[in-house]
C-alpha positions as CSV (number, residue, x, y, z in Angstrom):
1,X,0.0,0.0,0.0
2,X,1.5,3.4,-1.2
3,X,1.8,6.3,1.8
4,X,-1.4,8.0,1.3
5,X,-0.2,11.7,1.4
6,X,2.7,12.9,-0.7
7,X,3.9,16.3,-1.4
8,X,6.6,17.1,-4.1
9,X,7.8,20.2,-5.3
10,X,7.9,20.2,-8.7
11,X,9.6,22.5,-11.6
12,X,7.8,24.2,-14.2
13,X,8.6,22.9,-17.5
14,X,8.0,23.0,-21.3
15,X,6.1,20.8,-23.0
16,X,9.1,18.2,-24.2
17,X,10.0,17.6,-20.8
18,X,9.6,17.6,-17.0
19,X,11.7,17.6,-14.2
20,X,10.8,16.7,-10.4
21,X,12.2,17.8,-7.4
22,X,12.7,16.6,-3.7
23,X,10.1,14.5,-2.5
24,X,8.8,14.5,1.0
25,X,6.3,11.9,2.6
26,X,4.1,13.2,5.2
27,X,1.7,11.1,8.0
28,X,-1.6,10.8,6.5
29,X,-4.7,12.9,7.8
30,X,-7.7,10.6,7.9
31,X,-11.3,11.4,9.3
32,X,-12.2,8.0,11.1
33,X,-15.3,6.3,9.2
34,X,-16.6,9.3,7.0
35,X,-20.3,9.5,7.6
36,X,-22.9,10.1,4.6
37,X,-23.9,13.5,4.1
38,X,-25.0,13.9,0.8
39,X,-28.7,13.8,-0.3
40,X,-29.3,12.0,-3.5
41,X,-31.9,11.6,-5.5
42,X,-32.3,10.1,-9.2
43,X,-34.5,10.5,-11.8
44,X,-35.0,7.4,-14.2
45,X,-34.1,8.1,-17.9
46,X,-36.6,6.8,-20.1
47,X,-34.6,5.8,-23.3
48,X,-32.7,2.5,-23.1
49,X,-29.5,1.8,-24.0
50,X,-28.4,5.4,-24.2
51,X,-26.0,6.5,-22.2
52,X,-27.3,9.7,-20.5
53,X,-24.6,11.9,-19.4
54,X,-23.2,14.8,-18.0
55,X,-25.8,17.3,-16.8
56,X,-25.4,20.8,-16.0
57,X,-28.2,23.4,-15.1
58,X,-29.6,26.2,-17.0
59,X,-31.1,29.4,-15.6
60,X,-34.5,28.7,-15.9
61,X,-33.9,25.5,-13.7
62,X,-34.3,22.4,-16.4
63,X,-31.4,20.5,-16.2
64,X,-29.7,19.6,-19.9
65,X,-28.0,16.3,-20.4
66,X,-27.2,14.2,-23.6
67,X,-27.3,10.5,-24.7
68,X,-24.0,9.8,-26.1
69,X,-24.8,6.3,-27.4
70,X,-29.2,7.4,-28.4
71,X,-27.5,10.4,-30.1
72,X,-29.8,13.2,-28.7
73,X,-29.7,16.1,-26.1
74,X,-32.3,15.9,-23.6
75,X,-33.9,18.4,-20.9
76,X,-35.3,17.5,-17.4
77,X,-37.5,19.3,-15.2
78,X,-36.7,18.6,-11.7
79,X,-40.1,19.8,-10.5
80,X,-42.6,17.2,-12.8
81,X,-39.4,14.8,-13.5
82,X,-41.0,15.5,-17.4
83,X,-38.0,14.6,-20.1
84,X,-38.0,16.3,-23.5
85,X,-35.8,14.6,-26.1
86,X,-34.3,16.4,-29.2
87,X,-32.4,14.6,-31.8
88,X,-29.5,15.3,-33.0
89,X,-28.4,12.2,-35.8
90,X,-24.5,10.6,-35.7
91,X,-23.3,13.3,-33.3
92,X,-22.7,10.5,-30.4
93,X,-22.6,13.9,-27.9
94,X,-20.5,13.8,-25.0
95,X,-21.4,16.7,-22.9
96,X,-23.7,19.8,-23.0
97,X,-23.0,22.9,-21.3
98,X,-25.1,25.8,-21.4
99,X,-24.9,29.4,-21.8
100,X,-26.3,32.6,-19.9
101,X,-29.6,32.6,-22.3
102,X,-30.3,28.9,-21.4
103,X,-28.9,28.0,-24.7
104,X,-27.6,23.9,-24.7
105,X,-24.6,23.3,-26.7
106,X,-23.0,19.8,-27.0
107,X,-19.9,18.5,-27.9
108,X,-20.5,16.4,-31.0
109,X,-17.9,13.4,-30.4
110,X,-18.2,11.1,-33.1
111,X,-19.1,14.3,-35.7
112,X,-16.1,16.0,-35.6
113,X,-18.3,19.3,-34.1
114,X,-19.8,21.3,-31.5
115,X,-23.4,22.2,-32.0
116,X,-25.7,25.1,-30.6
117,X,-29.8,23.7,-29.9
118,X,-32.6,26.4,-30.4
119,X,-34.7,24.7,-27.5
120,X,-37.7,26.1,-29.4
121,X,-37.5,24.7,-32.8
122,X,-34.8,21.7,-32.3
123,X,-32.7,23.2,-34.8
124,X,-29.0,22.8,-34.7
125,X,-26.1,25.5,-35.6
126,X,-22.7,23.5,-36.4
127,X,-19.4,24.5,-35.2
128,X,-17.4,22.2,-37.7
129,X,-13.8,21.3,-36.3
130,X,-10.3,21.5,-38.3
131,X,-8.9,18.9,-40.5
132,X,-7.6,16.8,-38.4
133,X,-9.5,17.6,-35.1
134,X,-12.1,14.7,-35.0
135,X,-13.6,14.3,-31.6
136,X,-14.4,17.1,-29.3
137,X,-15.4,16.0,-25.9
138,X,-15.1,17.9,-22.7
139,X,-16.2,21.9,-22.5
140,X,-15.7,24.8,-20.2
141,X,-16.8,28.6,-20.8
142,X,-15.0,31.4,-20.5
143,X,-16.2,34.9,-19.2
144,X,-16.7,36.2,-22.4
145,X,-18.6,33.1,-23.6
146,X,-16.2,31.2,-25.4
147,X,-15.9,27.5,-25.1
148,X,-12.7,25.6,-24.7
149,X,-12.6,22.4,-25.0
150,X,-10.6,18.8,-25.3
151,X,-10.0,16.7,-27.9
152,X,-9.0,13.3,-26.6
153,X,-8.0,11.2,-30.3
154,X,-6.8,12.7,-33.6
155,X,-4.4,10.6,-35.5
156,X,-1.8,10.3,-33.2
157,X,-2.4,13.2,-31.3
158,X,-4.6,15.3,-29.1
159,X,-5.7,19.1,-28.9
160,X,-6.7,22.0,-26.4
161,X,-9.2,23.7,-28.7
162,X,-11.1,27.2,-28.4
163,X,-14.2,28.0,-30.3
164,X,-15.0,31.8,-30.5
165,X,-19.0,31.5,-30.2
166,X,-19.7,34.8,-32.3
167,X,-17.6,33.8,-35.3
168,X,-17.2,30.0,-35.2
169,X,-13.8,30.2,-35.5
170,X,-11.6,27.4,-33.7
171,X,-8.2,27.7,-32.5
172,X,-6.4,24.1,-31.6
173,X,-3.1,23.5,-30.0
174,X,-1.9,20.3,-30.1
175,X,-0.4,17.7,-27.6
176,X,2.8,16.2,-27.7
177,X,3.5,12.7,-28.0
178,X,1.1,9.9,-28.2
179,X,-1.7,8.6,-25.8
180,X,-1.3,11.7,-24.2
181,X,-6.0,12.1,-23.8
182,X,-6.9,15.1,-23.2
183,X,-10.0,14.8,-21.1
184,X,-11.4,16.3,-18.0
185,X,-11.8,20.2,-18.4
186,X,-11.7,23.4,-16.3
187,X,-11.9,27.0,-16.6
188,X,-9.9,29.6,-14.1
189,X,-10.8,33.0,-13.2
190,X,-8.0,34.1,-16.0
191,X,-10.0,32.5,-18.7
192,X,-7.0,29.6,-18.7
193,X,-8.1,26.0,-19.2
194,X,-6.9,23.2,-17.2
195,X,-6.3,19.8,-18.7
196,X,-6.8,16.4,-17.6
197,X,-4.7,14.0,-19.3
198,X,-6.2,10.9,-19.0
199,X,-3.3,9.1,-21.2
200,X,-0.6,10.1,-18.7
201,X,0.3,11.4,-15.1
202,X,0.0,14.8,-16.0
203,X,-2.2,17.8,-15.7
204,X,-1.7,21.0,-18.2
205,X,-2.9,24.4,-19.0
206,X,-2.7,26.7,-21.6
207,X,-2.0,30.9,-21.8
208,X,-4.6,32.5,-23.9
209,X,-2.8,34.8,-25.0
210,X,-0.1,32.7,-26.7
211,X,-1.8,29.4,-26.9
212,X,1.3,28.0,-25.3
213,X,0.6,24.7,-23.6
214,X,2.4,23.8,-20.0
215,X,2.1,20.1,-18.7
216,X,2.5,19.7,-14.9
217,X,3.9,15.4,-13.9
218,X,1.4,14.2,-11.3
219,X,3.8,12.2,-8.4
220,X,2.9,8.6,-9.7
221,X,4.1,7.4,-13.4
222,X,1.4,5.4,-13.2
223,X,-1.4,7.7,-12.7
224,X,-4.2,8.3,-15.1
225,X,-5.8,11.9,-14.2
226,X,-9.4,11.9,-16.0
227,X,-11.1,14.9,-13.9
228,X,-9.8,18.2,-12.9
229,X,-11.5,20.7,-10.8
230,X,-10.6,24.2,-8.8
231,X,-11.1,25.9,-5.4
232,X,-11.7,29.4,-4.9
233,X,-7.4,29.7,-4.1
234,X,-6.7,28.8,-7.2
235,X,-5.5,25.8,-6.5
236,X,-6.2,22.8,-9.1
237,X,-7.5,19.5,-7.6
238,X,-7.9,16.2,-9.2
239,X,-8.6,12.4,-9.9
240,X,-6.8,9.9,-11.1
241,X,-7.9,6.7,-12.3
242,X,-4.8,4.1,-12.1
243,X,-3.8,4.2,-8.3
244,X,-7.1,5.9,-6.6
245,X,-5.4,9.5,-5.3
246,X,-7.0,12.4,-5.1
247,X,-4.5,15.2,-5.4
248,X,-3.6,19.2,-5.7
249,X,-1.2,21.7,-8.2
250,X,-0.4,24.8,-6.3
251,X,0.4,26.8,-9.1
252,X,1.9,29.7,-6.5
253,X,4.1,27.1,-5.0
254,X,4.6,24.9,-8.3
255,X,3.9,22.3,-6.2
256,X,2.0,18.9,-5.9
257,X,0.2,16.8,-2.7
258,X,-2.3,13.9,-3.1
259,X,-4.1,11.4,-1.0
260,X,-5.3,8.0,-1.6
261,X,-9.3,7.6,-1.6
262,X,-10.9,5.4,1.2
263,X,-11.8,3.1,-1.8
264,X,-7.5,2.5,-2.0
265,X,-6.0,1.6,-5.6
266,X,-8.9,0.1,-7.5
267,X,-11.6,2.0,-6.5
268,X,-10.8,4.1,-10.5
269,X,-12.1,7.9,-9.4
270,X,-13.4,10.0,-12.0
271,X,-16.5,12.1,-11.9
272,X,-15.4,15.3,-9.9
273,X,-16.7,18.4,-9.0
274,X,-15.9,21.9,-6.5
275,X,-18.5,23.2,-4.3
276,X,-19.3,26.3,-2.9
277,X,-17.6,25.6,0.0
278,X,-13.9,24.5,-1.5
279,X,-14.9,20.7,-0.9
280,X,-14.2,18.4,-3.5
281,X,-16.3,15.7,-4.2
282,X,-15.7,12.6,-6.7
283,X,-16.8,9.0,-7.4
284,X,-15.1,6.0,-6.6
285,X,-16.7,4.7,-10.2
286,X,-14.4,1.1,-9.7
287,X,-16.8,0.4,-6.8
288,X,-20.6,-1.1,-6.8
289,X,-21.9,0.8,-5.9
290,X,-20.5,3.6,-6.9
291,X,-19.8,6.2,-4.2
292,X,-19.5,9.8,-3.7
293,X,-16.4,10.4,-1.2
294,X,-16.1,14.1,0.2
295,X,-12.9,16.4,0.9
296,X,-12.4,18.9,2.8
297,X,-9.3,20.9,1.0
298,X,-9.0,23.2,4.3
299,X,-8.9,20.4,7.0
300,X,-7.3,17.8,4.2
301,X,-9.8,15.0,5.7
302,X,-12.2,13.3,3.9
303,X,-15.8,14.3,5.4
304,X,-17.8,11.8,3.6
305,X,-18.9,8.6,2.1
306,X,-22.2,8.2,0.3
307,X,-23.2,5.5,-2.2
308,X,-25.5,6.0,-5.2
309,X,-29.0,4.5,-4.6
310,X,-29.0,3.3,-8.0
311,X,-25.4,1.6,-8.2
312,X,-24.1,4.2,-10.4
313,X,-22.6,1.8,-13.8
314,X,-20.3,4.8,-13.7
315,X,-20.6,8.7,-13.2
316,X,-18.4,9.9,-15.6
317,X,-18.9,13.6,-15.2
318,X,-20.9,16.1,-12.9
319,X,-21.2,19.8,-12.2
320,X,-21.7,22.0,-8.9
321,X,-24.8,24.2,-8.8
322,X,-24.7,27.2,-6.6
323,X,-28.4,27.6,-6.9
324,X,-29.6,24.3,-5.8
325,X,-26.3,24.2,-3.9
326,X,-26.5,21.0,-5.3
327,X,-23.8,18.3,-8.1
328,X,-25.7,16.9,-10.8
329,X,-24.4,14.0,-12.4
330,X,-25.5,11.3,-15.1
331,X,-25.2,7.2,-14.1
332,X,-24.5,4.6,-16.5
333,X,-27.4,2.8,-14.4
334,X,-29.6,5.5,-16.6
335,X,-30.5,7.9,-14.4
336,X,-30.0,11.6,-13.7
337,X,-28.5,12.3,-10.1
338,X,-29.0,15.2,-7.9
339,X,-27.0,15.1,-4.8
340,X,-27.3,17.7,-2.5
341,X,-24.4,19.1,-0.7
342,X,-24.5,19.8,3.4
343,X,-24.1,23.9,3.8
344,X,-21.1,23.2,6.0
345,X,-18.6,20.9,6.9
346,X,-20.3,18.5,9.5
């Protein structure tokens, strides 16, 4: 069994190489026996066989998800549990996110682009990707309303894209080296997007202003990091799918900590998400059933265990609602989740 907290310092590094520095193993900080503290519940989705996925609520309080396998995007209403299905043909979407208006756009994974739904009329605007750039999957907005986004397979490589929503232009930069993944997304304050590589033990982010892309080595060689999230101190938190941490870049320090989840090496974390409060909370998705584990990044404990009512499959992606104060999350058990964060730390 590995120590279960690790801090390195790390250097920062361009993209064809990266250097670690001393490391230093600490005595874990445990809460003994997490209780549950989330309330969850789960709507049923309707449609068979087609992997609903990654919610994320709009302002008028539907909650938009997509079936990446049934090829539509779909809206909920929490209040009747009513679904209302819109196809959109070959897209196989991966995730919806949607803008200020209440506008859904998807990620259009295996149609090489991102599309824009008029609720209203089911009509779709296409934001065709590059030669080359075939499979946009995870997206984050900026403050302006741009939308970057990952591209996880092209070829032999993989890409950090930006699609400018006013003229449809996309700007790509591409990873280095093969297998790298590109996956799990996240926008800072600075309009900088930070990358989950799911191919590697590495984290990255790119400067707007140059399109220059810095990769950050997460401790383990092993690791896999699929989600990536951020606390109101800019520090960026995430999962990794190999050895079952849970782990931190300071970018002010250049420097890296992680814990191993309750669920230990196999318990293959991935959906992730930041509350209002700077906890983190993620799924141990190699577990059944699948649970959520809470941590508190002030006190560096976890706070809680909660398993899914329905199992789970897998929750491959989720997103923290200040409203409902609430993470919604899709199952592979075909549901939509809502689980309810406690206002404090208990």
């Amino acid at each position: 069994m590995r120590d279960r907290t690790r801090y390195f310092s790390i250097g920062r590094a361009a993209v064809t190489g990266i250097a670690l520095g001393a490391l230093v193993l600490t005595t874990p900080v445990l809460a003994q026996d997490p209780p549950a503290l989330l309330e969850i519940r789960e709507w049923p989705v309707p449609w068979a066989g087609t992997l609903p996925r990654d919610p994320y609520k709009a302002p008028d309080g539907g909650v938009w998800f997509v079936g990446q396998i049934g090829n539509y995007v779909a809206r909920l209403d929490p209040a009747s549990g009513d679904m209302q299905r819109f196809e959109i043909p070959g897209a196989g979407p991966h995730t919806v996110i949607v803008d200020a208006k209440g506008t859904p756009w998807y990620a259009g994974n295996r149609d090489r682009h991102i599309g824009k739904l008029n609720p209203a009329t089911g009509a779709v605007t296409r934001y065709a990707m590059p030669e080359g750039v075939n499979d946009p999957h995870t997206m984050g907005w900026t403050s302006d309303g741009n939308i970057w986004f990952t591209v996880q397979r092209s070829g032999s490589a993989g890409f950090i894209g930006k699609l400018d929503t006013n003229s449809g232009a996309v700007e790509t930069v591409e990873v280095p080296g093969r297998g790298m993944r590109p996956y799990g997304l996240v926008v800072d304050r600075n309009d900088r997007p930070w990358i989950a590589f799911m191919g590697s033990n590495a984290i990255g982010t790119v400067d707007p202003a140059t399109m220059k892309l810095a990769i950050h080595n997460t401790p383990d060689e092993g690791s896999r990091i699929r989600r990536i999230g951020m606390t109101s101190d800019g520090r960026i938190w995430w999962v990794d799918a190999a050895h079952g941490y849970v782990g931190v870049y300071d970018p002010a320090a250049d420097a890296m900590k992680q814990w191993q989840s309750p669920g230990g090496e196999q318990s293959s974390l991935y959906a992730m998400a930041v509350d209002g409060n700077d906890r983190v909370w993620y799924v141990e998705a190699g577990l059944s059933p699948n649970r959520f584990i809470g941590f508190d990044t002030k006190t560096e404990t976890f706070i809680s265990i909660d398993e899914i009512p329905s199992g789970g499959g897998s929750v491959r992606h989720m997103v923290f609602d200040p409203e409902t104060n609430a993470i919604w999350f899709g199952t592979d058990t075909h549901t939509i989740g809502r689980a309810t964060v406690p206002a404090a730390t208990q």
